[in-house]
Backbone as JSON Lines, residues from 0, in Angstrom:
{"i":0,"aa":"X","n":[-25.68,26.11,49.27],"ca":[-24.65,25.15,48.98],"c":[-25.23,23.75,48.88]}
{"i":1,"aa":"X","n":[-26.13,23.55,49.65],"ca":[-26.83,21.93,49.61],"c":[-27.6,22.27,48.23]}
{"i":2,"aa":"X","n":[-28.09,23.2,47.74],"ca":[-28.31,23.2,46.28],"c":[-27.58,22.34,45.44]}
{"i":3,"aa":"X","n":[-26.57,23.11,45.47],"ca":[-25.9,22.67,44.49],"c":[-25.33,21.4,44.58]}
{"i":4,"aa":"X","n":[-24.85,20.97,45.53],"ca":[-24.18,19.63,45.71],"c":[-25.69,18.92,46.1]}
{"i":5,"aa":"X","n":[-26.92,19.01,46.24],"ca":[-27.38,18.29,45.54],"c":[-27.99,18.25,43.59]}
{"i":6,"aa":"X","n":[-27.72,19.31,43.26],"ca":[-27.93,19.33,41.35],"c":[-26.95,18.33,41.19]}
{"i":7,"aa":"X","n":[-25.67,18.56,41.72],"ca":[-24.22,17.72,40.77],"c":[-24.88,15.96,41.31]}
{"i":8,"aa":"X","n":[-25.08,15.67,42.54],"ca":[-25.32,14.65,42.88],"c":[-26.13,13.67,42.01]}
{"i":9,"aa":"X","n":[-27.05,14.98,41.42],"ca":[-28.53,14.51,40.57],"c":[-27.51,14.51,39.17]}
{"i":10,"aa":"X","n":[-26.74,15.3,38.76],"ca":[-26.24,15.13,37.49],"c":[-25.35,13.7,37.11]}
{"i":11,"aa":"X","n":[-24.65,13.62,38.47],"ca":[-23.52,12.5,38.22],"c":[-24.69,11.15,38.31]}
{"i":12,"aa":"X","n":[-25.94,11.14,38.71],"ca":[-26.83,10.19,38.55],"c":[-27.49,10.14,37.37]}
{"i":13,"aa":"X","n":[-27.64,10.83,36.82],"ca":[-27.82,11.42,35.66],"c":[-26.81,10.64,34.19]}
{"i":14,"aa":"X","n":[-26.14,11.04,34.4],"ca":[-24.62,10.55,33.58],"c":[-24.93,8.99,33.32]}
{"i":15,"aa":"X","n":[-24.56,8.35,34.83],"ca":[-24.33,7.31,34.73],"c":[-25.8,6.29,34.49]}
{"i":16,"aa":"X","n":[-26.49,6.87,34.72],"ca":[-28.12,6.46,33.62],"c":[-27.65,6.13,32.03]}
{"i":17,"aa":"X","n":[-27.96,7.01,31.96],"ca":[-27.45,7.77,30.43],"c":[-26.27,6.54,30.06]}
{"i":18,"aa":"X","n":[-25.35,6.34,30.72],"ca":[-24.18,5.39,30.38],"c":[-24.56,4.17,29.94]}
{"i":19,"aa":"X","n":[-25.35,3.64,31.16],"ca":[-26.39,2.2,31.32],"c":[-27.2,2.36,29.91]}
{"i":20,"aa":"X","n":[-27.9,3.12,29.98],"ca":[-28.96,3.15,28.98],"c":[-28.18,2.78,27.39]}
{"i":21,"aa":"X","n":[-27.15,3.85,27.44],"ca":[-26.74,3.17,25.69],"c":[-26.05,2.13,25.96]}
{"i":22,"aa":"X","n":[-24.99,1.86,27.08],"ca":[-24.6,0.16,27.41],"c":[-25.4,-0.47,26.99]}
{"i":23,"aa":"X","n":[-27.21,-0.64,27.67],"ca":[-27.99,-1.63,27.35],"c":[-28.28,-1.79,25.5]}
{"i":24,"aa":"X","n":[-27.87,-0.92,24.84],"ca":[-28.26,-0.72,23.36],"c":[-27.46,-1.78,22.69]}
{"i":25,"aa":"X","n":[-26.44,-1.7,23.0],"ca":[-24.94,-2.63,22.72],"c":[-25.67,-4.37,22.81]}
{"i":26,"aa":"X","n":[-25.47,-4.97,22.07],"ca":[-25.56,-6.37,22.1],"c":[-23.84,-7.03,23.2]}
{"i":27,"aa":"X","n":[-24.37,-7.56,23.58],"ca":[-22.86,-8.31,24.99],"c":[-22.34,-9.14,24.27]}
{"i":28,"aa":"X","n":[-21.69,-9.9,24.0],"ca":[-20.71,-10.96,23.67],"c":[-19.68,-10.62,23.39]}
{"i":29,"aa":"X","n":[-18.75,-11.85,22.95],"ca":[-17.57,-11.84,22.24],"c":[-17.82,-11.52,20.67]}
{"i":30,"aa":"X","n":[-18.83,-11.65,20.0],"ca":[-19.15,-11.7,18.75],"c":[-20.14,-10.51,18.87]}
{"i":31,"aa":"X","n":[-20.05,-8.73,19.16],"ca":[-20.75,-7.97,18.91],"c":[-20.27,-7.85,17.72]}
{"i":32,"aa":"X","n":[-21.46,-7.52,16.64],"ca":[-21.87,-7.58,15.31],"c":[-22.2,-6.12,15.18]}
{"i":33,"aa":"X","n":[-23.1,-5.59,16.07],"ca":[-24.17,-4.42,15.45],"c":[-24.55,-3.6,16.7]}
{"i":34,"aa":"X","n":[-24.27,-2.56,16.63],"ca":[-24.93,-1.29,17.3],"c":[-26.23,-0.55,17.48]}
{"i":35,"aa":"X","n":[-27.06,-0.59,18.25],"ca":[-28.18,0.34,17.56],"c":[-27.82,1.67,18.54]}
{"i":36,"aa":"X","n":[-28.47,2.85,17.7],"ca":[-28.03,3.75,17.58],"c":[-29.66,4.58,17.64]}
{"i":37,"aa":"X","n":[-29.79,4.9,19.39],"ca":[-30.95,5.54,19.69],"c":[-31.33,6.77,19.08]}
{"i":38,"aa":"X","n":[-30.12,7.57,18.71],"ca":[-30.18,8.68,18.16],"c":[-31.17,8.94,17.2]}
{"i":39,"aa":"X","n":[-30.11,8.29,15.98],"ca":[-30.73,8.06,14.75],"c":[-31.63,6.63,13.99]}
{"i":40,"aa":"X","n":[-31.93,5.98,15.2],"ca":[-32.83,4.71,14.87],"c":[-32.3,3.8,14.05]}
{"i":41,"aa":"X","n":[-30.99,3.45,13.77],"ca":[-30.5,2.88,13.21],"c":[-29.83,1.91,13.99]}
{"i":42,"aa":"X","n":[-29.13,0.51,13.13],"ca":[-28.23,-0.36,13.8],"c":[-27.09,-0.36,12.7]}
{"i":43,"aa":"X","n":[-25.96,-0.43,13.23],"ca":[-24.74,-0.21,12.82],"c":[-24.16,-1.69,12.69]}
{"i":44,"aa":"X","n":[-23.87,-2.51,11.33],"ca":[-22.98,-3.82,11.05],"c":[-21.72,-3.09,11.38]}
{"i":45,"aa":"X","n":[-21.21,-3.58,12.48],"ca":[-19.56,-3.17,12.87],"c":[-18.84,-4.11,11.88]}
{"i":46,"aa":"X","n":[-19.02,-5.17,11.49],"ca":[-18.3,-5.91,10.6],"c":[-18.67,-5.58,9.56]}
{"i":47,"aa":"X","n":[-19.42,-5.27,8.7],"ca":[-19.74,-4.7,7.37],"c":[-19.23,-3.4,7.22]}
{"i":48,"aa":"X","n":[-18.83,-2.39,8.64],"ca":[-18.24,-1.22,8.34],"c":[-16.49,-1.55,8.49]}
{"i":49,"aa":"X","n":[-16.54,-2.72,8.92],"ca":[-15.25,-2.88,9.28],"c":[-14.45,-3.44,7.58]}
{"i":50,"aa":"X","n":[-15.13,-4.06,7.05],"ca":[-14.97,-4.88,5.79],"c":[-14.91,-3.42,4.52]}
{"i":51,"aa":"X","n":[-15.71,-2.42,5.15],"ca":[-16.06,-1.7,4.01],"c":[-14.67,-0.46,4.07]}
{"i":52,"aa":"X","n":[-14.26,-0.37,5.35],"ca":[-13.09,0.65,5.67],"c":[-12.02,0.06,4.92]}
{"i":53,"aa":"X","n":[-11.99,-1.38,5.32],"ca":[-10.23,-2.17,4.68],"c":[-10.51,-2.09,3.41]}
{"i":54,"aa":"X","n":[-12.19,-2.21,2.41],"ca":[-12.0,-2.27,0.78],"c":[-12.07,-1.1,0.43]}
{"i":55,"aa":"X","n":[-11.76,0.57,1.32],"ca":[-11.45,2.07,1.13],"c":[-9.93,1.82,0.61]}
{"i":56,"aa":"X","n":[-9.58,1.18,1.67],"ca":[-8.12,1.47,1.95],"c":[-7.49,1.05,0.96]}
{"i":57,"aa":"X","n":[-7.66,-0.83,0.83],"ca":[-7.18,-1.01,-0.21],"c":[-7.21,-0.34,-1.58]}
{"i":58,"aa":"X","n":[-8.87,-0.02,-2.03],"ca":[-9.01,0.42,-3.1],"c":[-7.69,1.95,-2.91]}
{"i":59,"aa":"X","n":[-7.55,2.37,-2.09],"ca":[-6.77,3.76,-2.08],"c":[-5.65,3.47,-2.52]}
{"i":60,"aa":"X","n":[-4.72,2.74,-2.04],"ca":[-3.63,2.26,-2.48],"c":[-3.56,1.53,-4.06]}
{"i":61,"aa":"X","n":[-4.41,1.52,-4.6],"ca":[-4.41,1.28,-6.07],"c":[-4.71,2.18,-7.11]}
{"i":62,"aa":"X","n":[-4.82,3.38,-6.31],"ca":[-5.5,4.81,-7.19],"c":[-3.94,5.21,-7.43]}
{"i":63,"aa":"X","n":[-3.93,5.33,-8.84],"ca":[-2.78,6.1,-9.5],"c":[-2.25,7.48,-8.4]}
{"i":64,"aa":"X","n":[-1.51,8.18,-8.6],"ca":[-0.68,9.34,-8.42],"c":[-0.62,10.08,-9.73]}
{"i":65,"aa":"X","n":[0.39,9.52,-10.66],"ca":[0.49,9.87,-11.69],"c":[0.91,8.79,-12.92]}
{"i":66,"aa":"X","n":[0.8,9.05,-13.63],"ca":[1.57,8.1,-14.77],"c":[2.75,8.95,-15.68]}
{"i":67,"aa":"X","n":[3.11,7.94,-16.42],"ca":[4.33,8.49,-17.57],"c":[4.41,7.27,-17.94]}
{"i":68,"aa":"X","n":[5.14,7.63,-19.45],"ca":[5.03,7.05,-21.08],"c":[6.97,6.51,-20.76]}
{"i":69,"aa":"X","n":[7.36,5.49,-20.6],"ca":[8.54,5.03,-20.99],"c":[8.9,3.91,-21.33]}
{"i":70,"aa":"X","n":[10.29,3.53,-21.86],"ca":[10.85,1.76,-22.47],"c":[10.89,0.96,-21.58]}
{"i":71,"aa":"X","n":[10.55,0.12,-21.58],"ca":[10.71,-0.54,-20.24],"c":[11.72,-2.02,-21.1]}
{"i":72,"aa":"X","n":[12.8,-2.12,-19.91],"ca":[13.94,-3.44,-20.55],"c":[14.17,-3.52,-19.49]}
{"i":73,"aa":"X","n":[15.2,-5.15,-19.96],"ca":[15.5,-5.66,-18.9],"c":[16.75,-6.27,-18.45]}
{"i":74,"aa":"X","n":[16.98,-6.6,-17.04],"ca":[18.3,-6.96,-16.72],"c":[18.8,-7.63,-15.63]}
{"i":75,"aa":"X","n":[19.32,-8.22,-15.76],"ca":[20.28,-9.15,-14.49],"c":[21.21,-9.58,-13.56]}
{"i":76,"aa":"X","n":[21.11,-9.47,-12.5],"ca":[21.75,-9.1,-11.89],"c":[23.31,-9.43,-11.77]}
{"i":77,"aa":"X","n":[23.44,-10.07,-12.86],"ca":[24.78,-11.09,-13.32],"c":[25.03,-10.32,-14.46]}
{"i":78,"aa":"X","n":[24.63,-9.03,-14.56],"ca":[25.08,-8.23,-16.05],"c":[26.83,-7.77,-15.51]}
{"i":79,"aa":"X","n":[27.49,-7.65,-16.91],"ca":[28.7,-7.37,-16.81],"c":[29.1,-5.79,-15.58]}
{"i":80,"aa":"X","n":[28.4,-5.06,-15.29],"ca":[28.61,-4.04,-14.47],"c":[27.7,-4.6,-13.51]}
{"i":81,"aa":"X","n":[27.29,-5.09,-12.99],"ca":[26.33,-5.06,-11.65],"c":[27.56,-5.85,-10.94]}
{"i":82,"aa":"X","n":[27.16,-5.34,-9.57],"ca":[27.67,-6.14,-8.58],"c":[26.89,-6.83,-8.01]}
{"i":83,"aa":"X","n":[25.36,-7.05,-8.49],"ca":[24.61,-7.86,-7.27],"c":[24.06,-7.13,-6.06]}
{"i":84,"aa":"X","n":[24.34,-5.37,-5.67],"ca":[23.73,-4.65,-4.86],"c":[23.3,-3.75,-5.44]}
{"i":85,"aa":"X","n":[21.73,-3.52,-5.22],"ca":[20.91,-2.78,-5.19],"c":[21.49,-1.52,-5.23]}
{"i":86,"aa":"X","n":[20.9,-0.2,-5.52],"ca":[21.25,0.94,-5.45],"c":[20.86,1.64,-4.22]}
{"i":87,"aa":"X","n":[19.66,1.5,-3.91],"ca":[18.37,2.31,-3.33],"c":[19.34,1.33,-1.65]}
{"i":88,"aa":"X","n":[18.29,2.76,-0.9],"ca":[18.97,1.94,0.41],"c":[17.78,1.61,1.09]}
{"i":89,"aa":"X","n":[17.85,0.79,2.52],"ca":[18.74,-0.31,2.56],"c":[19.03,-1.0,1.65]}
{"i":90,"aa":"X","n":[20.63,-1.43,1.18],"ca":[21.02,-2.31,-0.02],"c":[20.6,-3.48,-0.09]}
{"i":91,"aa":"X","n":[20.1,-4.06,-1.34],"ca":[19.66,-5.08,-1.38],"c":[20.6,-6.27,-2.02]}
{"i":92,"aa":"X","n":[20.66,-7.42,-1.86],"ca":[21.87,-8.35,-2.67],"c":[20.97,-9.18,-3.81]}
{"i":93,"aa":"X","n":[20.99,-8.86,-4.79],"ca":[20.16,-10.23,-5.76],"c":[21.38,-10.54,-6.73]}
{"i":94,"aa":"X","n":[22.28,-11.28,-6.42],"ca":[22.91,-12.26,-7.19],"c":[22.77,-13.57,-7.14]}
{"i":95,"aa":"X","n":[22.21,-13.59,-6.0],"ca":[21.53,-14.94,-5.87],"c":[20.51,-15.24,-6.64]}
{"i":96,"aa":"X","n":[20.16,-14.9,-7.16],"ca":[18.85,-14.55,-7.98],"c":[17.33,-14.59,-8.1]}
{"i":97,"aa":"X","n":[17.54,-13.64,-6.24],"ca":[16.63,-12.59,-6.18],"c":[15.86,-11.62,-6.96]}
{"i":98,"aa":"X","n":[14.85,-11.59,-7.91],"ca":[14.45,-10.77,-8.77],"c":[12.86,-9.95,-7.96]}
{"i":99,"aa":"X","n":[12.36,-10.35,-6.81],"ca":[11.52,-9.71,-6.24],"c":[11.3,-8.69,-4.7]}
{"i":100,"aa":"X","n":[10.63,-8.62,-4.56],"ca":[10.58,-8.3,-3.14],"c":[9.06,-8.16,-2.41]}
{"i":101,"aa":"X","n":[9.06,-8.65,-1.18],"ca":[7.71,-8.3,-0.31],"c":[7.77,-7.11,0.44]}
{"i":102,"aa":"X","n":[6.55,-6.36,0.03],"ca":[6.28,-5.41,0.24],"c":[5.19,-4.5,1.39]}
{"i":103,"aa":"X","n":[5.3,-4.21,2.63],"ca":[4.24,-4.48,3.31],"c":[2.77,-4.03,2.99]}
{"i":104,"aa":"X","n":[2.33,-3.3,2.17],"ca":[1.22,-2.68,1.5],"c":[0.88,-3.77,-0.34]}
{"i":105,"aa":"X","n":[2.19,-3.78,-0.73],"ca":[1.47,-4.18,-2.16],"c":[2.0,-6.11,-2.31]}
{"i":106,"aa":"X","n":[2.65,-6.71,-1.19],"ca":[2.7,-8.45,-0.93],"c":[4.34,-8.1,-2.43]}
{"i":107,"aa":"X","n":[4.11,-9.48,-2.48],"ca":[5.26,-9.52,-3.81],"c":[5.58,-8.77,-4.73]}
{"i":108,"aa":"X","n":[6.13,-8.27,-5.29],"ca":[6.81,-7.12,-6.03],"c":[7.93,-6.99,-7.27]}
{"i":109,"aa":"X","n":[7.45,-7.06,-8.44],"ca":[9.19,-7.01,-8.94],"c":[10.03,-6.16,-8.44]}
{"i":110,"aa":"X","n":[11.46,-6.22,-8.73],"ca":[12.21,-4.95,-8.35],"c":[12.2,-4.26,-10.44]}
{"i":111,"aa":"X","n":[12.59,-2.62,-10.24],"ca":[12.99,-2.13,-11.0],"c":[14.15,-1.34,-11.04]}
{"i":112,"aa":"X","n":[14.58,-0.6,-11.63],"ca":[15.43,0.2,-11.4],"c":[14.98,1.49,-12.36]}
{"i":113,"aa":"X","n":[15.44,2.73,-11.76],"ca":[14.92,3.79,-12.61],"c":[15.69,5.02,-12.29]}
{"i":114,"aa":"X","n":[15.63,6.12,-12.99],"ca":[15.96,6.91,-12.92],"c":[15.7,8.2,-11.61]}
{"i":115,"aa":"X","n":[16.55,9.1,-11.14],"ca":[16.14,9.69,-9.87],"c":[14.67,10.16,-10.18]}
{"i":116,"aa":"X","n":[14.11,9.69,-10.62],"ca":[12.5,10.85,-10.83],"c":[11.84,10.16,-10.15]}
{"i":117,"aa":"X","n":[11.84,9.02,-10.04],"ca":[11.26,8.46,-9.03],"c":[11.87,8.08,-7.54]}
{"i":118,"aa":"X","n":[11.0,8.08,-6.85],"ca":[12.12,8.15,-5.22],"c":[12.27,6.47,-5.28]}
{"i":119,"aa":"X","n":[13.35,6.59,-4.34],"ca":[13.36,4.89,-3.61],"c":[12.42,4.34,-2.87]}
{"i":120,"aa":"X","n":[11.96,3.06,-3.13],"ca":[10.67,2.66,-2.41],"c":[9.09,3.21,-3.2]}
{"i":121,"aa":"X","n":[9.37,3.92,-4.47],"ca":[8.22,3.71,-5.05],"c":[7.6,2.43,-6.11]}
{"i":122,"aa":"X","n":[6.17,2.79,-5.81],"ca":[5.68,1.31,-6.52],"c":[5.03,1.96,-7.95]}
{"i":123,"aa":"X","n":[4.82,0.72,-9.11],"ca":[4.67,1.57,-10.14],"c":[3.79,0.11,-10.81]}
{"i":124,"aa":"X","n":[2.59,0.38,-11.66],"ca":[2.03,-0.99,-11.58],"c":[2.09,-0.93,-14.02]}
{"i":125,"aa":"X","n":[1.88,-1.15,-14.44],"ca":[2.42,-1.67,-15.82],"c":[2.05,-3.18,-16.41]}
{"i":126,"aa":"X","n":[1.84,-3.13,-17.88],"ca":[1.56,-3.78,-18.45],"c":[1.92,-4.18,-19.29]}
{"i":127,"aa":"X","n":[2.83,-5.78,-18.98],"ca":[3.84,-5.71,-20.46],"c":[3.46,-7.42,-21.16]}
{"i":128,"aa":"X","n":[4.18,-7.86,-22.22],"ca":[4.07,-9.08,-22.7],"c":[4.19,-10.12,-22.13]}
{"i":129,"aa":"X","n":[4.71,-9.78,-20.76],"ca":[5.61,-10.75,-19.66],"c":[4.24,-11.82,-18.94]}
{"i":130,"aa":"X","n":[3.46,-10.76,-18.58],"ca":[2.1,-10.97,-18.24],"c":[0.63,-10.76,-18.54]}
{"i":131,"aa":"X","n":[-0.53,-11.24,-18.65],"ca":[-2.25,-10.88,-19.13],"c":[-2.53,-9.79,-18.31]}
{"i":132,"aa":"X","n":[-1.79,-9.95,-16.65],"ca":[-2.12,-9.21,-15.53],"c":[-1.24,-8.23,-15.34]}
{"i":133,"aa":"X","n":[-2.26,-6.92,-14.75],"ca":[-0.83,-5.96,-14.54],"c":[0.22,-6.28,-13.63]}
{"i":134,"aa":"X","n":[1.7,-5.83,-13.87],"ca":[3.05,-6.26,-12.77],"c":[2.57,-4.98,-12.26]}
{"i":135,"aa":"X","n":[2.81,-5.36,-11.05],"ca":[3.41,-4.21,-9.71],"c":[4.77,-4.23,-9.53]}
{"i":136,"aa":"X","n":[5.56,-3.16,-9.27],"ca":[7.19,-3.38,-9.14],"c":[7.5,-2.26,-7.88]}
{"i":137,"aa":"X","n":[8.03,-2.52,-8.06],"ca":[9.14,-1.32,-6.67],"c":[10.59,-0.7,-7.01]}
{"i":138,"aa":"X","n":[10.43,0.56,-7.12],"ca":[12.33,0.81,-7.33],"c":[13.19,0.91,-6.47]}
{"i":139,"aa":"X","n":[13.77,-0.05,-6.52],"ca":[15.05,-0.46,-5.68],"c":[16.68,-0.09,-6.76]}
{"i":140,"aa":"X","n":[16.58,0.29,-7.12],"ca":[17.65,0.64,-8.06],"c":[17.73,1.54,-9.18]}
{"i":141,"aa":"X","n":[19.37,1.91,-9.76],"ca":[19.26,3.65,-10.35],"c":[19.87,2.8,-11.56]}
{"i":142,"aa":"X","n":[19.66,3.5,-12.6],"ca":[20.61,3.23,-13.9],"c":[20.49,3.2,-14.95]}
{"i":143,"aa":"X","n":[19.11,4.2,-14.9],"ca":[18.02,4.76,-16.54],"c":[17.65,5.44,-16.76]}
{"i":144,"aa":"X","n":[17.67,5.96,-17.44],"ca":[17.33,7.65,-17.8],"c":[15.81,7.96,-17.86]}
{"i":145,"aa":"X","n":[15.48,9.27,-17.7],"ca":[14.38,10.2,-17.91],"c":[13.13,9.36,-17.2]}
{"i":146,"aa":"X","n":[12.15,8.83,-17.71],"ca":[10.89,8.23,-17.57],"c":[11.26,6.24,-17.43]}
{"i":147,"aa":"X","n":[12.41,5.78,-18.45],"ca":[12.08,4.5,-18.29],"c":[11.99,3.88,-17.44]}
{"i":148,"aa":"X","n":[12.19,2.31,-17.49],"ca":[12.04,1.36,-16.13],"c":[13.11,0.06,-16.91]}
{"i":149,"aa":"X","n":[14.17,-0.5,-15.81],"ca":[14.43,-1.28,-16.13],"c":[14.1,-2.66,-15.02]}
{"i":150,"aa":"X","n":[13.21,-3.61,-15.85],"ca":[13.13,-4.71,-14.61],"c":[14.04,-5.83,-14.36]}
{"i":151,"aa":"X","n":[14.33,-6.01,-13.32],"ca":[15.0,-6.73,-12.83],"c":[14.59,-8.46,-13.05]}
{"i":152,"aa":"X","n":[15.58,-9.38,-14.07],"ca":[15.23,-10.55,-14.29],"c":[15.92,-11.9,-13.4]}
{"i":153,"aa":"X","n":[15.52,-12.93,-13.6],"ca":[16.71,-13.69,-13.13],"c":[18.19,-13.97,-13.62]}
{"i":154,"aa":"X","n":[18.3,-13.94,-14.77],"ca":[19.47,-13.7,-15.67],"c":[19.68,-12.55,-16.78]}
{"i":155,"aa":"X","n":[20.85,-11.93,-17.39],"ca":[21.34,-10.82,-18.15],"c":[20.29,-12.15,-19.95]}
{"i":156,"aa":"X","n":[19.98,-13.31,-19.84],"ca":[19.75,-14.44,-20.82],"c":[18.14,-13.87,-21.39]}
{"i":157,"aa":"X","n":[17.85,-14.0,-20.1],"ca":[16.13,-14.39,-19.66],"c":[15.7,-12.46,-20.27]}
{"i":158,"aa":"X","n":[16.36,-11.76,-20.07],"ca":[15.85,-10.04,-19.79],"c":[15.8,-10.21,-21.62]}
{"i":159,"aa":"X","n":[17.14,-10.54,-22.44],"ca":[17.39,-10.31,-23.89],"c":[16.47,-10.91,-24.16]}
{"i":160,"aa":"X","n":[15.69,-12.16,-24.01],"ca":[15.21,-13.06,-25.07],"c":[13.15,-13.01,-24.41]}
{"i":161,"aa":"X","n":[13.17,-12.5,-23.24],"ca":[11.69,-11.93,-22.75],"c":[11.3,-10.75,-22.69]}
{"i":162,"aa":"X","n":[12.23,-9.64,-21.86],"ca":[11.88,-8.47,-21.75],"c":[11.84,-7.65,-23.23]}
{"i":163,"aa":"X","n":[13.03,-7.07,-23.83],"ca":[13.2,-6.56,-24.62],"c":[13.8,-5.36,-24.38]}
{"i":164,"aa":"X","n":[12.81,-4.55,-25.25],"ca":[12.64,-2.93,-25.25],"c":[11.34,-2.68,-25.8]}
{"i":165,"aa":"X","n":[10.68,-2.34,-24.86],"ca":[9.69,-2.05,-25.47],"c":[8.32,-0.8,-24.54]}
{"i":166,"aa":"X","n":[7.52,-0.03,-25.47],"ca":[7.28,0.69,-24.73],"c":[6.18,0.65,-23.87]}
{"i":167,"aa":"X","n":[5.86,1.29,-22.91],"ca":[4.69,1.57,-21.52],"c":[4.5,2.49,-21.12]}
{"i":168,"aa":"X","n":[3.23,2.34,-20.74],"ca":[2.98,3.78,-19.91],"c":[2.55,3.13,-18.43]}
{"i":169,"aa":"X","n":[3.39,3.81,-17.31],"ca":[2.9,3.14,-16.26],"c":[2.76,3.8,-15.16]}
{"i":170,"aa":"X","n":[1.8,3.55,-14.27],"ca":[1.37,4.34,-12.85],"c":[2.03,4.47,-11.83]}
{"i":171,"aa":"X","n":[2.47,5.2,-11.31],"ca":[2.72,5.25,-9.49],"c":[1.8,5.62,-9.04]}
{"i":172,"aa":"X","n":[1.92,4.06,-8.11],"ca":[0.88,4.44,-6.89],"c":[1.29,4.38,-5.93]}
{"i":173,"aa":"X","n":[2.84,4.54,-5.4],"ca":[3.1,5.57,-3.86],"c":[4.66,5.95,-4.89]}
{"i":174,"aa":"X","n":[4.8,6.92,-4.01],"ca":[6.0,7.78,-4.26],"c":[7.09,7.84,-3.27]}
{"i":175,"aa":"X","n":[7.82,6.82,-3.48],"ca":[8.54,6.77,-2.99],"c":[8.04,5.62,-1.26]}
{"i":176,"aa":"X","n":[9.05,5.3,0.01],"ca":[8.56,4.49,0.91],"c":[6.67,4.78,1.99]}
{"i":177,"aa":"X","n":[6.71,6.27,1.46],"ca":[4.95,6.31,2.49],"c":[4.4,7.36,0.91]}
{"i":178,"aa":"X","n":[3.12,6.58,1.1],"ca":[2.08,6.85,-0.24],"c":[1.61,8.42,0.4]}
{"i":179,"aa":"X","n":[1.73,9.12,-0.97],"ca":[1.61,10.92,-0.68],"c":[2.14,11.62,0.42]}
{"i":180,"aa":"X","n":[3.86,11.15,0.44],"ca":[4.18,11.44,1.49],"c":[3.87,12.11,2.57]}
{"i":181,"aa":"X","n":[3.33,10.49,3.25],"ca":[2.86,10.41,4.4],"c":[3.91,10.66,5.52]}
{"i":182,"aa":"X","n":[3.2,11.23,6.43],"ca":[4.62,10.72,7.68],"c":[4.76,9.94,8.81]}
């Protein structure tokens, strides 16, 4: 019995060596930078892996899902049938003339409106005359058939004499409120 409770004695001394030893590997401060890594003889930029995880992520969230070919027009929330609430829930009010939204993954956002094929809370990114740069939008609203998109302007004025009708092909890149439905 003194065997053994002395092996464990020697092990738990053991351990906590071992602990110390890669502790001492660790640089101390408030500003640890870099790891070295006895194993494999290497030192690890914790901030360069940290920088390189968030430009995964981001880049992830900009990788298509899928695309589709539709008209994309436009409209206001002062059109003769709107009431100024959103479709999609939670309801949204833009009669004030609200035409965007912040988004916690994609920042500012147009709103669109679209047909059930797309869920509520999906983002869809497109390229129209409006802008050089692609729009990102969000559907917050129902009231178009098959594939199109209708975007949401500041006036029923501004949609006739900028938007149009005209055609696109454009990406989703989340489907609906969590990207590849997530949970």
């Amino acid at each position: 019995m003194k065997k053994v409770k002395s092996f464990f004695n020697y092990g738990i001394k053991m351990a906590f060596l071992f602990f110390f030893i890669l502790l001492a590997n660790v640089k101390v401060g408030s500003d640890v930078t870099e790891i070295y890594s006895g194993a494999s003889n290497r030192v690890t930029n914790l901030a360069l892996m940290s920088w390189k995880i968030e430009e995964d992520k981001k880049n992830d969230i900009y990788n298509p899902i899928v695309s589709y070919t539709g008209d994309l027009t436009g409209y206001g929330a002062n059109c003769p049938l709107c009431n100024g609430t959103l479709a999609c829930k939670p309801s949204y009010y833009v009669k004030d003339g609200t035409d965007t939204y912040v988004d916690n993954e994609y920042g500012q956002v147009n709103i669109v409106a679209s047909s059930s094929n797309l869920a509520c809370g999906s983002i869809v990114r497109f390229t129209s005359k409006l802008s050089s740069e692609p729009m990102y939008a969000i559907v917050l609203d129902r009231g178009v058939l098959g594939t199109d998109l209708d975007l949401l302007t500041p006036s029923e004025s501004y949609a006739s004499k900028h938007v149009g009708r005209t055609s696109i092909t454009y990406e989703v890149l989340r489907d609906g409120w969590l990207r590849n439905n997530e949970s």
